[in-house]
py3Dmol code that shows the C-alpha trace and the ligand (Angstrom):
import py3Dmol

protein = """\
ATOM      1  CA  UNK A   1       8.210  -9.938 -16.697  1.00  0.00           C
ATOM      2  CA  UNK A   2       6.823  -6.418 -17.028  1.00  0.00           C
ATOM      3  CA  UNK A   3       8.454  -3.904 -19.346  1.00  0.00           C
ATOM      4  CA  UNK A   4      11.613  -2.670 -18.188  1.00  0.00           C
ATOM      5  CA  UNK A   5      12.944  -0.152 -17.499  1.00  0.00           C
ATOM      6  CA  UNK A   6       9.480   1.295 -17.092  1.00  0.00           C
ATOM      7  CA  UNK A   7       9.890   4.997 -18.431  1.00  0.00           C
ATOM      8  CA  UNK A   8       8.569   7.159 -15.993  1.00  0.00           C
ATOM      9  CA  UNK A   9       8.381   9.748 -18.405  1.00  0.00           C
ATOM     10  CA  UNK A  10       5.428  10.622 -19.874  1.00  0.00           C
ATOM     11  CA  UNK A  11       4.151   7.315 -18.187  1.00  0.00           C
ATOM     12  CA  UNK A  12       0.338   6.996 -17.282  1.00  0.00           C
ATOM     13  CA  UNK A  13       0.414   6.714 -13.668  1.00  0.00           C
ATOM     14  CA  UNK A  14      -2.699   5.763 -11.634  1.00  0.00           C
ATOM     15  CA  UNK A  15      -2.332   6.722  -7.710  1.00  0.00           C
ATOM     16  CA  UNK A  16      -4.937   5.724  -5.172  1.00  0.00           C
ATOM     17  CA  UNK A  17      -5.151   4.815  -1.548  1.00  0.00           C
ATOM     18  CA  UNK A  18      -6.852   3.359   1.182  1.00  0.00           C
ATOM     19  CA  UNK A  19      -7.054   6.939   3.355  1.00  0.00           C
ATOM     20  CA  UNK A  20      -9.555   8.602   1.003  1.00  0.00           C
ATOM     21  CA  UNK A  21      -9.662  10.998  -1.301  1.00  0.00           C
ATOM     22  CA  UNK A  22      -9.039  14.025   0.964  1.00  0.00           C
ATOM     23  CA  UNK A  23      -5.848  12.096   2.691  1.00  0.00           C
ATOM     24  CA  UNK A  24      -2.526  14.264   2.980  1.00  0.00           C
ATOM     25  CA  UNK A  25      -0.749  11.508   1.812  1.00  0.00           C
ATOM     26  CA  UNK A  26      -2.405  11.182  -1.414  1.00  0.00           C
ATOM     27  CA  UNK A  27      -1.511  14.817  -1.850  1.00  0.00           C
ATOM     28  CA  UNK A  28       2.309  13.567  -1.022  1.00  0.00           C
ATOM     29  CA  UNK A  29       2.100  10.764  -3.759  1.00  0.00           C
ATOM     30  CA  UNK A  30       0.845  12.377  -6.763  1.00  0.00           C
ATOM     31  CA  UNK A  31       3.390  15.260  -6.575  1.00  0.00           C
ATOM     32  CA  UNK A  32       5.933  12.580  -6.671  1.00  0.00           C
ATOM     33  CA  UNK A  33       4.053  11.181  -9.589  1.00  0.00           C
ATOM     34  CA  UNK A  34       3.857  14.725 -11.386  1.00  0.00           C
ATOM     35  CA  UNK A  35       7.806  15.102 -10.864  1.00  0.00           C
ATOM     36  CA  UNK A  36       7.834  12.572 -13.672  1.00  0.00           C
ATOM     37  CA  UNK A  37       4.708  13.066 -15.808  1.00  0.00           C
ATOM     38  CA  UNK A  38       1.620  15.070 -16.430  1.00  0.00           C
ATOM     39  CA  UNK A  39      -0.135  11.516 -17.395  1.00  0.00           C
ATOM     40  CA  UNK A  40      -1.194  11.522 -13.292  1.00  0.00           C
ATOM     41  CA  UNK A  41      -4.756  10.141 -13.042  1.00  0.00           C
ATOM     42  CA  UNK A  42      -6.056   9.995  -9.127  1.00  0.00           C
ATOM     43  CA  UNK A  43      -8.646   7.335  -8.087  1.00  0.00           C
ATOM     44  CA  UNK A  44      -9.344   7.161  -4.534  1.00  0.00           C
ATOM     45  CA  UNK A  45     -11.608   6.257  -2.102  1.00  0.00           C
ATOM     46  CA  UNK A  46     -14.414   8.518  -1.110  1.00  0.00           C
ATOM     47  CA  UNK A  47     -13.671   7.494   2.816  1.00  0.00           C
ATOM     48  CA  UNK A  48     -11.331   6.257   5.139  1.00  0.00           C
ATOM     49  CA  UNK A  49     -10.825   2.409   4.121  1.00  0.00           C
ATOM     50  CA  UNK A  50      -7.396   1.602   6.098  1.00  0.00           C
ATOM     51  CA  UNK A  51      -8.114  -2.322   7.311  1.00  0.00           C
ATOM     52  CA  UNK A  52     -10.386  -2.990   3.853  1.00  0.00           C
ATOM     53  CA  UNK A  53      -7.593  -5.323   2.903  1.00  0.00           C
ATOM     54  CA  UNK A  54      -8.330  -6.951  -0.876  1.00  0.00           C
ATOM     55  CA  UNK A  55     -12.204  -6.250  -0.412  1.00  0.00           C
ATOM     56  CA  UNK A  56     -14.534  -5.526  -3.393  1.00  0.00           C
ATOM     57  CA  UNK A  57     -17.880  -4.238  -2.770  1.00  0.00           C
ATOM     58  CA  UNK A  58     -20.280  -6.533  -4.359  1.00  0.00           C
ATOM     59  CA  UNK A  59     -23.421  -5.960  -2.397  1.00  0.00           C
ATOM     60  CA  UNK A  60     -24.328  -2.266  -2.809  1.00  0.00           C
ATOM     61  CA  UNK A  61     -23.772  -0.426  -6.220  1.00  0.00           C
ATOM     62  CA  UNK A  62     -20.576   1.678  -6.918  1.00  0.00           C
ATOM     63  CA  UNK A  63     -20.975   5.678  -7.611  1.00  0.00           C
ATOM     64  CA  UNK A  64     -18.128   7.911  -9.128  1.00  0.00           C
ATOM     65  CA  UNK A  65     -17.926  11.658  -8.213  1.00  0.00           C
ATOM     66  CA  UNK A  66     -15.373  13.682 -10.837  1.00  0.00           C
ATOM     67  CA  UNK A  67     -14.001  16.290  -8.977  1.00  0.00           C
ATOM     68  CA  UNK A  68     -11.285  17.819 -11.177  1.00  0.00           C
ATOM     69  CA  UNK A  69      -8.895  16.977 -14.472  1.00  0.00           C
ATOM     70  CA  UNK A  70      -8.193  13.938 -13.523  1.00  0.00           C
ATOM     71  CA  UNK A  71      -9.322  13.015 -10.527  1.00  0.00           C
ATOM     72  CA  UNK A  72     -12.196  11.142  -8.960  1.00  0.00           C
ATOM     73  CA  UNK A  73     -13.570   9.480  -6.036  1.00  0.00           C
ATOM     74  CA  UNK A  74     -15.220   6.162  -5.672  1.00  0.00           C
ATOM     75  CA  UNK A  75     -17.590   5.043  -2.610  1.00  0.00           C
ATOM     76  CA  UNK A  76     -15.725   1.594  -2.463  1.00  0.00           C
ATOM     77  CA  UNK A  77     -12.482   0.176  -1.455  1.00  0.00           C
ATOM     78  CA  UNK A  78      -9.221   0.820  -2.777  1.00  0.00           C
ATOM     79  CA  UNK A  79      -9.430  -2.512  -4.897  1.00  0.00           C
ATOM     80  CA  UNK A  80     -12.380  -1.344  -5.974  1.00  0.00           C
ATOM     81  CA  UNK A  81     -10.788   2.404  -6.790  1.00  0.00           C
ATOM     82  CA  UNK A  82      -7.784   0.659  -9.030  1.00  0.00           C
ATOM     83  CA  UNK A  83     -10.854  -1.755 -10.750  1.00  0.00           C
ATOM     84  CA  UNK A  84     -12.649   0.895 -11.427  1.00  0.00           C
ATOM     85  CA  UNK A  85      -9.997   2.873 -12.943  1.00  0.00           C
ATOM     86  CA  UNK A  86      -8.923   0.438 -15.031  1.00  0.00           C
ATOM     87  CA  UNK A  87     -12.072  -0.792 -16.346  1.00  0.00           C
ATOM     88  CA  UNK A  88     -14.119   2.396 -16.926  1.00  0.00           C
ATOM     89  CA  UNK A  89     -12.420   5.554 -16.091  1.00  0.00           C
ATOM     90  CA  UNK A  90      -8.954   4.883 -17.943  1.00  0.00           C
ATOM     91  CA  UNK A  91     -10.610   2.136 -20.055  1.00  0.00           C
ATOM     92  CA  UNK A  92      -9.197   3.703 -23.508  1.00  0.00           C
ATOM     93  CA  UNK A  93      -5.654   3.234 -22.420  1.00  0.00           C
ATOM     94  CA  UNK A  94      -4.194   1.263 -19.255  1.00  0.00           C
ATOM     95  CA  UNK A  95      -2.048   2.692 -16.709  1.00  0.00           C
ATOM     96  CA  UNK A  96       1.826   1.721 -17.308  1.00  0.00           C
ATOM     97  CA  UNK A  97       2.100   1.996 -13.211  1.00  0.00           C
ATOM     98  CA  UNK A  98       0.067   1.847  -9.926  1.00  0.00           C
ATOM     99  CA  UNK A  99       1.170   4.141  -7.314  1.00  0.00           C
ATOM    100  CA  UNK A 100      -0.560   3.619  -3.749  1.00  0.00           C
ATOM    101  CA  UNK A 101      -0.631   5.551  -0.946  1.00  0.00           C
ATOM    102  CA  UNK A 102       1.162   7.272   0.875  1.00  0.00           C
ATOM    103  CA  UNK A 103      -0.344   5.390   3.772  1.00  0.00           C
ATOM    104  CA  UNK A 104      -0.576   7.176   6.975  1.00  0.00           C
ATOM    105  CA  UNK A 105       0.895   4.785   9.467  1.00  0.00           C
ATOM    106  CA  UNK A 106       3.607   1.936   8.155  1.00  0.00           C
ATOM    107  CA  UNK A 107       2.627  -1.283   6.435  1.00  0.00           C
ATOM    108  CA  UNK A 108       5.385  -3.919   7.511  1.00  0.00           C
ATOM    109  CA  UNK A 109       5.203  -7.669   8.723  1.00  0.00           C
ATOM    110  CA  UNK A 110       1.532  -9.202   9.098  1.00  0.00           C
ATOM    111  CA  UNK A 111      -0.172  -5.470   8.494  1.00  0.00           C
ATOM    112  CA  UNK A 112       0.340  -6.204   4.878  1.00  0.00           C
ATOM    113  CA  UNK A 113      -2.707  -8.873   4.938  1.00  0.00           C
ATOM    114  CA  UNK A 114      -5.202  -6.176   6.100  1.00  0.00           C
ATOM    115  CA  UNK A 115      -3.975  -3.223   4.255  1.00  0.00           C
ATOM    116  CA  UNK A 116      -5.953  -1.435   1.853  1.00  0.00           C
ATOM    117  CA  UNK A 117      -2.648   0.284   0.468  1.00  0.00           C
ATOM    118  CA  UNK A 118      -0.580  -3.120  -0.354  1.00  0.00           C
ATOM    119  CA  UNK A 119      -4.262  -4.413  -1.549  1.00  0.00           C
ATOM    120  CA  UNK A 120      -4.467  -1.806  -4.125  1.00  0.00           C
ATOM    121  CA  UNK A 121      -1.260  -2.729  -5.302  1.00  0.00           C
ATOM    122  CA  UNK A 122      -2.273  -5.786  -5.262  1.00  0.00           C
ATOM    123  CA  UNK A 123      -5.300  -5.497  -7.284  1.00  0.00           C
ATOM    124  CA  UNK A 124      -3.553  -4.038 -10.154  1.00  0.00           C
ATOM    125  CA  UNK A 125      -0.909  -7.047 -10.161  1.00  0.00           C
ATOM    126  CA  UNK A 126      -3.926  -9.169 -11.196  1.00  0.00           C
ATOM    127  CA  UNK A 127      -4.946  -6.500 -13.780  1.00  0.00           C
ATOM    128  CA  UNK A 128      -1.135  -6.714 -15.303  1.00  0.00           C
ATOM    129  CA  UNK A 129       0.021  -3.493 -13.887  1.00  0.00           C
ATOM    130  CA  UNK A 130       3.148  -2.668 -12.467  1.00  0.00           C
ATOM    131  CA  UNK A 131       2.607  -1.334  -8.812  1.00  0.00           C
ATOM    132  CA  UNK A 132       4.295   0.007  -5.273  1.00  0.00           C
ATOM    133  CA  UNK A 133       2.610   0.612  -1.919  1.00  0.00           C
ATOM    134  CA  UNK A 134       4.070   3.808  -0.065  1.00  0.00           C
ATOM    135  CA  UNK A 135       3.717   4.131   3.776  1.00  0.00           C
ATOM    136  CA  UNK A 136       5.206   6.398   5.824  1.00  0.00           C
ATOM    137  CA  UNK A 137       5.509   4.739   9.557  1.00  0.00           C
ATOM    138  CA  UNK A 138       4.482   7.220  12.349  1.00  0.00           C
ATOM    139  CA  UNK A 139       5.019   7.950  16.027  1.00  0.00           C
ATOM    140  CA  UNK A 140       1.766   9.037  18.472  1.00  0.00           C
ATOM    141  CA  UNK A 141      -0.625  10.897  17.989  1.00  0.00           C
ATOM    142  CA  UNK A 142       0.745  13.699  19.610  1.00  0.00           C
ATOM    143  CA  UNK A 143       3.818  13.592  17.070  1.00  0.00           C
ATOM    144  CA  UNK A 144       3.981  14.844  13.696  1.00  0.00           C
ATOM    145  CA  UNK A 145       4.116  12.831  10.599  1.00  0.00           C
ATOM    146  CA  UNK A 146       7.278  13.073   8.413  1.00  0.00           C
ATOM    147  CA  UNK A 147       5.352  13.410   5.005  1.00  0.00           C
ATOM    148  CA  UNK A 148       8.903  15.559   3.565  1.00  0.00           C
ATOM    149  CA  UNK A 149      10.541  12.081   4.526  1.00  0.00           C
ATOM    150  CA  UNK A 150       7.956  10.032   1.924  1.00  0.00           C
ATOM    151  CA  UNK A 151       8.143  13.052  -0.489  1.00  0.00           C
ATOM    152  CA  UNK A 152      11.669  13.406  -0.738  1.00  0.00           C
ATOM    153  CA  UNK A 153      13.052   9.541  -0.731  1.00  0.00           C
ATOM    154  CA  UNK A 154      10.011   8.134  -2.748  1.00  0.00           C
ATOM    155  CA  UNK A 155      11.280   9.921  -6.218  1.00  0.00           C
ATOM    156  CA  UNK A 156      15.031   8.171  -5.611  1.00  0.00           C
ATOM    157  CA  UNK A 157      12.751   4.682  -4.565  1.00  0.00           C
ATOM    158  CA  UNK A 158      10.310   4.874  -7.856  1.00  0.00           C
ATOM    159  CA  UNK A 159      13.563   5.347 -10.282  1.00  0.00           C
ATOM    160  CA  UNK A 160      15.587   2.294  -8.667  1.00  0.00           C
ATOM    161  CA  UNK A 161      12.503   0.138  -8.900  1.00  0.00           C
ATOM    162  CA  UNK A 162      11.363   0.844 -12.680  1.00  0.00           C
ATOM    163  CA  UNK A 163      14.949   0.251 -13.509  1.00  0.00           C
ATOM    164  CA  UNK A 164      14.471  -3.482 -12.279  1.00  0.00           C
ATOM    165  CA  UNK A 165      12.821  -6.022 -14.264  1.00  0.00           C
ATOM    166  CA  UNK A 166      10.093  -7.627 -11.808  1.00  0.00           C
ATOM    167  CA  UNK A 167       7.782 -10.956 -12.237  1.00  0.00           C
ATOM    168  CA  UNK A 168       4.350  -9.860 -13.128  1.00  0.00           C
ATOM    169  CA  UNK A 169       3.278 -11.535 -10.226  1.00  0.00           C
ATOM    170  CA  UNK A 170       5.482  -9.355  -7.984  1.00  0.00           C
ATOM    171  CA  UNK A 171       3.922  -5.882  -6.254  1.00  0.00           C
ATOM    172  CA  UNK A 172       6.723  -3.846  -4.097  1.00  0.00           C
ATOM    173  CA  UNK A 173       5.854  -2.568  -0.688  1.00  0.00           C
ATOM    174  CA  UNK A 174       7.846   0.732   0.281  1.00  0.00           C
ATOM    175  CA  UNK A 175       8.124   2.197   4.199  1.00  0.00           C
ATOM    176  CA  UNK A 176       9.484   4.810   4.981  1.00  0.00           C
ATOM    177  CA  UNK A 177      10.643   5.388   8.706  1.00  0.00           C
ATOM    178  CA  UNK A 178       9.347   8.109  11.292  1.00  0.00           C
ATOM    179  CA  UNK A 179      11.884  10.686  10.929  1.00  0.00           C
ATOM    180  CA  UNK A 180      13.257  13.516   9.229  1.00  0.00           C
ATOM    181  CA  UNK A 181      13.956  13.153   5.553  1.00  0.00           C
ATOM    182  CA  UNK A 182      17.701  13.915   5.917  1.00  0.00           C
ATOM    183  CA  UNK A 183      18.205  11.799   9.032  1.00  0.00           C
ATOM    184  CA  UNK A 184      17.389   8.519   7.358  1.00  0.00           C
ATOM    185  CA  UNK A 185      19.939   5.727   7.240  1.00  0.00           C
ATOM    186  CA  UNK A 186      19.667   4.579   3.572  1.00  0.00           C
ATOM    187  CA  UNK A 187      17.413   1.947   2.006  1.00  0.00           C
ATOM    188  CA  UNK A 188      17.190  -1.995   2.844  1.00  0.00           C
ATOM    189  CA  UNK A 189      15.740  -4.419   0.352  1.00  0.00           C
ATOM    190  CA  UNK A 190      14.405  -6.820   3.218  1.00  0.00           C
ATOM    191  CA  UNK A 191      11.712  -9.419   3.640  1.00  0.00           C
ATOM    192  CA  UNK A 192       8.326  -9.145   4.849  1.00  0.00           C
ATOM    193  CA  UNK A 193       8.939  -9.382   9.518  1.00  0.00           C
ATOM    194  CA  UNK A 194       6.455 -10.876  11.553  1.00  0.00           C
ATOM    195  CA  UNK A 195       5.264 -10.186  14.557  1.00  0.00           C
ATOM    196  CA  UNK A 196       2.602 -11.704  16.790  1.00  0.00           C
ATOM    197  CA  UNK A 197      -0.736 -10.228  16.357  1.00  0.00           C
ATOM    198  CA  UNK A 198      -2.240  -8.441  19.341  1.00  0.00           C
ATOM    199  CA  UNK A 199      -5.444  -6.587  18.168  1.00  0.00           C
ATOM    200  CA  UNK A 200      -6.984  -5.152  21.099  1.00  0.00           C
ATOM    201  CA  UNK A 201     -10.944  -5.592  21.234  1.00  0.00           C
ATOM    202  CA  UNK A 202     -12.670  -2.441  23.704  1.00  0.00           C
ATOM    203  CA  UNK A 203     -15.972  -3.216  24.917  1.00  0.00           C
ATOM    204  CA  UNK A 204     -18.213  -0.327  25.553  1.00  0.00           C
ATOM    205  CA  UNK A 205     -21.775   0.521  26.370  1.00  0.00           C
ATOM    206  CA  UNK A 206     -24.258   3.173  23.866  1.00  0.00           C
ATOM    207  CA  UNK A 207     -26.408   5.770  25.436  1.00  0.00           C
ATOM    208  CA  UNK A 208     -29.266   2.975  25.351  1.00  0.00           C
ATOM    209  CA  UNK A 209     -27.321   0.487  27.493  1.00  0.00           C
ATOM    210  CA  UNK A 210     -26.711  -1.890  24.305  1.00  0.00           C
ATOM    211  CA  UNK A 211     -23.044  -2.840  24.230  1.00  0.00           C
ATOM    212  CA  UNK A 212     -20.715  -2.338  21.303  1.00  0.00           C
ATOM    213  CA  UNK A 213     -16.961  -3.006  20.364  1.00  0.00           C
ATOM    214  CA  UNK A 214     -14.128  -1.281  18.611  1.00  0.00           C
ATOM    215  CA  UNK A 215     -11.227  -3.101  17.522  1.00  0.00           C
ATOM    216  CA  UNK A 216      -8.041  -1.303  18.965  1.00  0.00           C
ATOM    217  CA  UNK A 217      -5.159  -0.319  18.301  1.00  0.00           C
ATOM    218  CA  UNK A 218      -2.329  -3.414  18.058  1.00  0.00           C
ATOM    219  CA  UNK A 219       0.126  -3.351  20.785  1.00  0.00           C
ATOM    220  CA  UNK A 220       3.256  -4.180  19.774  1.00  0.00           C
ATOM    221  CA  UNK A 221       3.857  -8.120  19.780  1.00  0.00           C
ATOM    222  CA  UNK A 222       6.612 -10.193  19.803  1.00  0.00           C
ATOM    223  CA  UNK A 223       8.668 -10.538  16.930  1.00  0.00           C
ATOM    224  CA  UNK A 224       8.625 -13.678  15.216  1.00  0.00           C
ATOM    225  CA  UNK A 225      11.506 -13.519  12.877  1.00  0.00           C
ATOM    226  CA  UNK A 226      14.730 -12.248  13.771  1.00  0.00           C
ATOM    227  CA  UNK A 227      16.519 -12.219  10.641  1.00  0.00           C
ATOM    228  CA  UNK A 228      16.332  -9.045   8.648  1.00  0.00           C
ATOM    229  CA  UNK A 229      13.088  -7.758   7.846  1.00  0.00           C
ATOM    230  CA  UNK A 230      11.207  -5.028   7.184  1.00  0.00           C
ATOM    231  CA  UNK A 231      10.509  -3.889  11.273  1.00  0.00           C
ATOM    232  CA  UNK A 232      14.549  -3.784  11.867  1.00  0.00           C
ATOM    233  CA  UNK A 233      15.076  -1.508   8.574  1.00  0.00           C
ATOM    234  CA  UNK A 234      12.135   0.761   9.820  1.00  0.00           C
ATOM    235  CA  UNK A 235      13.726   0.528  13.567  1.00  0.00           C
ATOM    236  CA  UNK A 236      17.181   1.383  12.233  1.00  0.00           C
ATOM    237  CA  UNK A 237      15.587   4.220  10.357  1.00  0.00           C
ATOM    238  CA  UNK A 238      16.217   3.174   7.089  1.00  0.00           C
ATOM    239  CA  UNK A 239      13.844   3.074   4.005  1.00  0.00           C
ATOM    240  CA  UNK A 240      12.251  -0.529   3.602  1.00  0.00           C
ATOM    241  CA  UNK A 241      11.488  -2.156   0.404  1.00  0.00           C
ATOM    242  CA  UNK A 242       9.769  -5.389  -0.151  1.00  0.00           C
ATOM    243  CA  UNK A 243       9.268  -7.329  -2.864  1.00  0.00           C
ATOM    244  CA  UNK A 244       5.745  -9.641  -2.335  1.00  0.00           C
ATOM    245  CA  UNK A 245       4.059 -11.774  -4.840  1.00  0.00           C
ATOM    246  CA  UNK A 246       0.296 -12.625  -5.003  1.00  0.00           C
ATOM    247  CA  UNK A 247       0.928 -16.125  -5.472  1.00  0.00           C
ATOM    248  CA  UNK A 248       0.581 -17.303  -1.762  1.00  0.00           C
ATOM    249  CA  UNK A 249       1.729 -21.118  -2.264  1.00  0.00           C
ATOM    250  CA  UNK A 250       4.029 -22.523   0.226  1.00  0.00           C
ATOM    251  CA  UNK A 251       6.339 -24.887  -1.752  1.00  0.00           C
ATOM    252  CA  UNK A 252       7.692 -26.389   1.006  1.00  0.00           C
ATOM    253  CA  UNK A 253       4.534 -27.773   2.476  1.00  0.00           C
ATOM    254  CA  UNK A 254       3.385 -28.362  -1.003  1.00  0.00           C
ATOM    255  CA  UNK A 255       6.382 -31.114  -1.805  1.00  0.00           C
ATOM    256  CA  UNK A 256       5.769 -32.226   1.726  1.00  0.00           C
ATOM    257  CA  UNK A 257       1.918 -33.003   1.151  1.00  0.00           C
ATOM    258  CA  UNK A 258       2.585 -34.295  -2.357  1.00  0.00           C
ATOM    259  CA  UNK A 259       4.624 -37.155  -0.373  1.00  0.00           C
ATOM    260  CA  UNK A 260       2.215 -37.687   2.259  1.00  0.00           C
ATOM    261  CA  UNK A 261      -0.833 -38.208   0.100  1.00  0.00           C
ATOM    262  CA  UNK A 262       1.055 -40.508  -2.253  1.00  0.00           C
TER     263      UNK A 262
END
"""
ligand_1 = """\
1
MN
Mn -4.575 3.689 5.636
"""
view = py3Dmol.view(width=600, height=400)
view.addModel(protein, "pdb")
view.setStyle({"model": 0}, {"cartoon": {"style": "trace"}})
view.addModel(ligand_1, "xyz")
view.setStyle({"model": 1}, {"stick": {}})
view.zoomTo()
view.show()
């Protein structure tokens, strides 16, 4: 178990992302973090690295840029970022917490196993840090993004969860839903959804006649679980939170394998 309840203050809280260091978002998450302590180091990407997943960058060296106090940008991925951190940039003391994100765009269902956010949190699981992914779900691209909706529910979120005693194999993955702060419907403590995967892949041609590709945007699929999940708390506008562990075992299977290869 981690320490509990984690005092948040006066804690040293690391917050990263996978939007880069320039990301509104970010901006979002470590005022929340400075609400509860002036111990707020920032280590984020120095691009865009939404779809990174758990990555590390192993073949091409890593370079740190300091920009201010405490905060500095990494040319890697955010597992790389919360590494990093950890190992050289905070190395005299350890962060007691790992704030990531806010993500632009929701994490929920099978997005989780490509998203740089979650994988940060991830990532400093396995370095024996208490951690929570923040996303705030949007609309088109036309509509705004309710940032006041992650800025004003994630304080209430991070004081509920530090009061909880969690495994130290267990990361918690926070949406929040595309609408205005005071028109949310509460929070739900659901399971990760599922939905069928529908990546879209566009073919198109260069000035030099040489074709290329873009992965698209996912239309939405099927879903694949009807019981209550992450995608209905988000679609009844509600705040979701998820408890995931890294340990990806199926136990089930496991027993039923043990027996077959008796
Ligand atoms: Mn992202």
């Amino acid at each position: 178990m981690f320490k509990h309840p984690l005092e948040l203050s006066g804690a040293r809280i690391l917050v990263t992302n996978d939007d880069g260091i320039d990301a509104p978002g970010l901006r979002v998450l470590e005022r929340v973090a400075q609400e509860f302590s002036a111990d707020v180091w920032v280590v984020a990407p120095e691009t865009e690295q939404s779809g990174a997943g758990h990555s590390l960058t192993l073949t091409r060296p890593l370079r740190h840029r300091h920009l201010s106090g405490q905060r500095h940008a990494v040319n890697g991925s955010p597992t790389d970022c919360v590494l990093f951190a950890i190992a050289h940039i905070m190395r005299g003391q350890k962060p007691d917490l790992v704030l990531s994100g806010v993500n632009r765009g929701g994490n929920l269902g099978e997005d989780i196993t490509y998203s740089g956010t979650v994988a940060a949190a991830m990532e400093a699981t396995l370095l024996g840090v208490p951690a929570i992914a923040f996303s705030q779900v949007t609309g088109t691209r036309e509509q705004p993004i309710h940032w006041g909706t992650a800025e004003r529910h994630a304080p209430d979120i991070l004081r509920l969860l530090t009061s909880v005693a969690w495994p130290k194999d267990v990361f918690m993955n926070v949406n929040f839903p595309n609408r205005l702060a005071d028109q949310t419907t509460g929070v739900r403590i659901v399971a990760q959804g599922r939905r069928e995967s529908n990546y879209s892949l566009v073919a198109l041609t260069d000035p030099r006649g040489n074709d290329y590709y873009w992965i698209g945007p996912q239309r939405l699929g099927e879903l694949l679980r009807q019981d209550d999940t992450d995608y209905h708390a988000i679609e009844d506008g509600a705040v979701s939170v998820t408890p995931l562990h890294v340990d990806l075992t199926h136990n089930e299977t496991l027993e039923k394998l043990r027996e077959a290869f008796e």
